[in-house]
C-alpha positions as CSV (number, residue, x, y, z in Angstrom):
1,X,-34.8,109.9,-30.0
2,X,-35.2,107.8,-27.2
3,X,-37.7,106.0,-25.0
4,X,-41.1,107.5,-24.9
5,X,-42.6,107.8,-21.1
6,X,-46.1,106.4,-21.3
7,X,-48.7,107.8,-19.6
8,X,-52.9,106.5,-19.9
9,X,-53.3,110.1,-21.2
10,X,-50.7,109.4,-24.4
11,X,-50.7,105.8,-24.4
12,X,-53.2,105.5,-27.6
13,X,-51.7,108.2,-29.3
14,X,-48.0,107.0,-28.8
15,X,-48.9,103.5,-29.3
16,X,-52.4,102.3,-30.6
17,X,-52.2,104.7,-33.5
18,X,-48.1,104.2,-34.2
19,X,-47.0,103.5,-37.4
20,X,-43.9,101.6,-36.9
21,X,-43.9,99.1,-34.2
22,X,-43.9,99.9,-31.0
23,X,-41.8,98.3,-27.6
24,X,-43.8,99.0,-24.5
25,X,-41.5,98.2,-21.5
26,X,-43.6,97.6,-18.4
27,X,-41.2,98.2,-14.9
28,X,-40.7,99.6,-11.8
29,X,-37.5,101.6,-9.7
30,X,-37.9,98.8,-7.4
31,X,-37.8,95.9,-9.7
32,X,-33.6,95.0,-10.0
33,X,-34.2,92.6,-13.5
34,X,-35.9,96.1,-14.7
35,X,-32.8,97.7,-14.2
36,X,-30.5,95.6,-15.4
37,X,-32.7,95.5,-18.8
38,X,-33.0,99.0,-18.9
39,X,-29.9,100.1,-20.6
40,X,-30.6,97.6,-23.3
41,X,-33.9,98.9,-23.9
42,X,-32.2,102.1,-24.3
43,X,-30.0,101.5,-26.4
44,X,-32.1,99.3,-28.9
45,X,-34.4,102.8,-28.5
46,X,-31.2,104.8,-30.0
47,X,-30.4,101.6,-32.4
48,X,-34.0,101.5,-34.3
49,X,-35.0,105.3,-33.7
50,X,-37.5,105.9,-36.7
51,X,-38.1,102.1,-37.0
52,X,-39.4,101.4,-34.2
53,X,-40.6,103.6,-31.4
54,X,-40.0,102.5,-27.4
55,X,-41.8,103.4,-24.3
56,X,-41.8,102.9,-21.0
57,X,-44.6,102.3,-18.1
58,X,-43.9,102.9,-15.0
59,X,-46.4,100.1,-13.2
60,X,-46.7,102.1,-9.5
61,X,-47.2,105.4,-11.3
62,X,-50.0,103.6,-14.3
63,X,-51.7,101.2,-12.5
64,X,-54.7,101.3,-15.1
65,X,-52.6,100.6,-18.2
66,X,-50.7,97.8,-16.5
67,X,-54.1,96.4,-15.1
68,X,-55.6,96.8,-18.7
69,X,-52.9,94.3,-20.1
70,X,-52.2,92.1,-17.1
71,X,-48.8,92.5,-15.9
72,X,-48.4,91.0,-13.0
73,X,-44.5,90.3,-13.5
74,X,-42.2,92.6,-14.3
75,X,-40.1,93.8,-16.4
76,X,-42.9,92.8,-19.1
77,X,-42.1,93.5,-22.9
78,X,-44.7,94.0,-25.1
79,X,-44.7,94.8,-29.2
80,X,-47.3,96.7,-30.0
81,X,-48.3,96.1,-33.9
82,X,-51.2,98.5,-35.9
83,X,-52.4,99.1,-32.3
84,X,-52.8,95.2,-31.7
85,X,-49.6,92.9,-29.3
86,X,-47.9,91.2,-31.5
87,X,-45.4,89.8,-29.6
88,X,-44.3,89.7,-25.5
89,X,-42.0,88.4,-22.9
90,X,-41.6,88.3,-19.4
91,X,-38.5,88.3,-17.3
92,X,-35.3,89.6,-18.0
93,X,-34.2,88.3,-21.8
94,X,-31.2,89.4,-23.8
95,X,-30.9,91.9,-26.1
96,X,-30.7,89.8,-29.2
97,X,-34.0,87.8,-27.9
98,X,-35.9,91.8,-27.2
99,X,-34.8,92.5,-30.9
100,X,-36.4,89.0,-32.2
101,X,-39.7,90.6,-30.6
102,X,-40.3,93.3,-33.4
103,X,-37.8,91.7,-36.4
């Protein structure tokens, strides 16, 4: 399984009503950090498939959801616990320090 595309029309489904934890990755094709991050997400994605669930948000194509949690840099990680953030980070971050998010 890998990341899950997030949309306003499945974000509570996919993410405020997950039961495992959730990694909401907030970027844009234009955004370089974003892709440099963006194989990591993938493969943590691929790593804790059925532990916890990733998606992504593309913040040109879902300007409500990234104005409803105020990102205004990017690539912005959040953890979404029992529908609630638990944890976030801004900026680029290794993947040991994206893991430390959900552990």
């Amino acid at each position: 399984m890998s990341e899950v595309i997030l949309t306003k029309d499945n974000f509570n489904k996919e993410v405020l009503e997950s039961d495992i934890p959730v990694l909401v990755d907030f970027w844009a094709s234009w955004c370089g950090p974003c892709k440099m991050i963006s194989p990591v997400i993938s493969e943590i994605a691929e790593e804790y498939a059925g532990k916890v669930k990733v998606g992504k948000i593309n913040v040109d194509e879902q300007p409500d959801l990234s104005a409803q949690f105020n990102i205004v840099s990017i690539p912005t990680l959040l953890v979404f616990k029992n529908g609630r953030i638990a944890n976030s980070s801004v900026g680029l971050i290794p993947k040991d320090a994206i893991v430390k998010l959900f552990d």
